[in-house]
NUVEXLUM-792290 format. One record per residue (C-alpha): z, y, x; residue in three letters; residue number from 1. Coordinates in nm, 3 decimals. Layout:
+---------+---------+---------+---------+-----+
:      c3 :      c2 :      c1 : residuo : num :
+---------+---------+---------+---------+-----+
:       Z :       Y :       X :     ALA : NUM :
...
+---------+---------+---------+---------+-----+
***
This chain:
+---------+---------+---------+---------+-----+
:      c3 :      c2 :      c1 : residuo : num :
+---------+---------+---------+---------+-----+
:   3.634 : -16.555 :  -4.560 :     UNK :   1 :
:   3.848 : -16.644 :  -4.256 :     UNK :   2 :
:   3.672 : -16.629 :  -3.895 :     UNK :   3 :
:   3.815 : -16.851 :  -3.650 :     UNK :   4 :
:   3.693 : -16.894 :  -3.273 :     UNK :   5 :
:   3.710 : -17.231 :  -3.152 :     UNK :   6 :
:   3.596 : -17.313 :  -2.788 :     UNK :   7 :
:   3.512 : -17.684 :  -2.706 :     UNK :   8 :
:   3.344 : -17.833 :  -2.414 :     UNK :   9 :
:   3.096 : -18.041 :  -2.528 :     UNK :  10 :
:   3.103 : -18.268 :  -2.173 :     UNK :  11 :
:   3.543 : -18.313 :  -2.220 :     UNK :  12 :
:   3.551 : -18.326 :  -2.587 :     UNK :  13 :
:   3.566 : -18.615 :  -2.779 :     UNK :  14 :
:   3.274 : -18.694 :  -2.996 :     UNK :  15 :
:   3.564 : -18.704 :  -3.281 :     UNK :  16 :
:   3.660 : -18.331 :  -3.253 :     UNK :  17 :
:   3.309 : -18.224 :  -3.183 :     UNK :  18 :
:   3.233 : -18.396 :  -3.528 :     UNK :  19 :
:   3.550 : -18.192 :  -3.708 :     UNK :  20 :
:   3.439 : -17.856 :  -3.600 :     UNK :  21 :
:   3.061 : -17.904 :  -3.663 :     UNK :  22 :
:   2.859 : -17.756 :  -3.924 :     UNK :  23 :
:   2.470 : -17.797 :  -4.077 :     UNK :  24 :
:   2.198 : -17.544 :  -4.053 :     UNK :  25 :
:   2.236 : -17.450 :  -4.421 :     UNK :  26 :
:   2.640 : -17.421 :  -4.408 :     UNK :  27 :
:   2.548 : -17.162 :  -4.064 :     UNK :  28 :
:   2.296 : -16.956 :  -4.284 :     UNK :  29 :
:   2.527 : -16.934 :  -4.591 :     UNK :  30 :
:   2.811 : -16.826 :  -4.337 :     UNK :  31 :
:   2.569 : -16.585 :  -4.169 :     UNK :  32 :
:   2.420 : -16.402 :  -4.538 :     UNK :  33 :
:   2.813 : -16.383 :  -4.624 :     UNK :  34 :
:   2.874 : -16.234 :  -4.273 :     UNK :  35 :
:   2.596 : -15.994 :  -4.302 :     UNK :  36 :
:   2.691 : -15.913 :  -4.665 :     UNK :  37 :
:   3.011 : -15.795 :  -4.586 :     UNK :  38 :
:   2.916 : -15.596 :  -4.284 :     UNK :  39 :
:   3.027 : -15.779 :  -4.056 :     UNK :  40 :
:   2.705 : -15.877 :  -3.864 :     UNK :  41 :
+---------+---------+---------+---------+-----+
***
């Protein structure tokens, strides 16, 4: 798994890269068990 930090402004950036870097609830929890999993959380 790769980690990458993105930082966006959500009052500057456009609803169209807000929508590219976005993620659901279950996608976040997956990410987090495979986080945790690995020791990394």
């Amino acid at each position: 798994m790769e980690i990458v930090l993105v930082g966006l402004n959500h009052r500057t950036a456009p609803v169209e890269v807000r929508e590219r870097v976005s993620f659901t609830a279950e996608q976040a929890r997956r990410a987090s068990e495979e986080l945790r999993s690995k020791g990394i959380l």
